[in-house]
N, C-alpha and C positions, 0 to 999 in steps of 0.2 A: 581521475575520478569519474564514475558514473551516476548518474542520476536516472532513478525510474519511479515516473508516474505511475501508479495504479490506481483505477476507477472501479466501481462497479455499481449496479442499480440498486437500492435496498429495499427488500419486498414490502414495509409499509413506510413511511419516515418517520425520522425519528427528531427529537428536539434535541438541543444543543445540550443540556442538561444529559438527556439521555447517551449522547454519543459518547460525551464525559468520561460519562462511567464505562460504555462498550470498551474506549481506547484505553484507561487506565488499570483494567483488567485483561487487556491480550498485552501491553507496552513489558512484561516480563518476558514473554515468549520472545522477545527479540533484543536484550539484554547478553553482549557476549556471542550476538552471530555473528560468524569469521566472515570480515572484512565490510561488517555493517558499520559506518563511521556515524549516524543518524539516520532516522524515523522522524517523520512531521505526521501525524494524521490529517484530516482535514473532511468537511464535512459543507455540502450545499446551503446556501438559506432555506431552500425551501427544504432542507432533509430530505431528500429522495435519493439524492447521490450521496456516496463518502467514497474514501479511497486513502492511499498512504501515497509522500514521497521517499524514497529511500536513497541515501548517499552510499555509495560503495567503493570500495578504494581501487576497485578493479575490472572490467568486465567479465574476467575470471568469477570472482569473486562473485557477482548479481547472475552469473549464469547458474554457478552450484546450488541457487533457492529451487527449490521441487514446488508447485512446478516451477520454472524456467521465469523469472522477473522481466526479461529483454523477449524480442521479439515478437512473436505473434500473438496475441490471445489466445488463452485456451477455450475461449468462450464470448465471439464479437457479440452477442447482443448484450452478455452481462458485465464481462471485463474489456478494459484496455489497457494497452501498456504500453510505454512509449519509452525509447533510449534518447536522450538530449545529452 
């Protein structure tokens, strides 16, 4: 199994309320991705940050998300991503 952190900055924050409803309208889009065994969203106190962790049964598997879940950011000041 793989796991990947994913962070990003969000251009204003948001409250906990709000993030709610952000996660519970994308959480379809990832329903049925080959070899996604779970999604956690997650989200700062102060809402500045959010980010997903994602369970994958494979590195195979967390490599085929476009872009690429594993390795390098495609973007260090806004995203990170981390393989554990």
């Amino acid at each position: 199994m793989i796991t990947t952190i994913v962070e990003f900055r969000l251009p204003t924050p948001m409250s906990a309320e709000q993030a709610r409803e952000v996660f519970l309208n994308t959480a379809p889009k990832y329903r049925g991705m080959a070899g996604l065994i779970r999604k956690y969203y997650w989200v700062a106190p102060d809402g500045a940050t959010a980010g997903g962790i994602y369970l994958w049964n494979s590195r195979a598997d967390a490599d085929a998300v476009s872009p690429p879940m594993t390795g390098r950011p495609s973007s260090p000041k806004n995203t990170a991503a981390r393989r554990h």
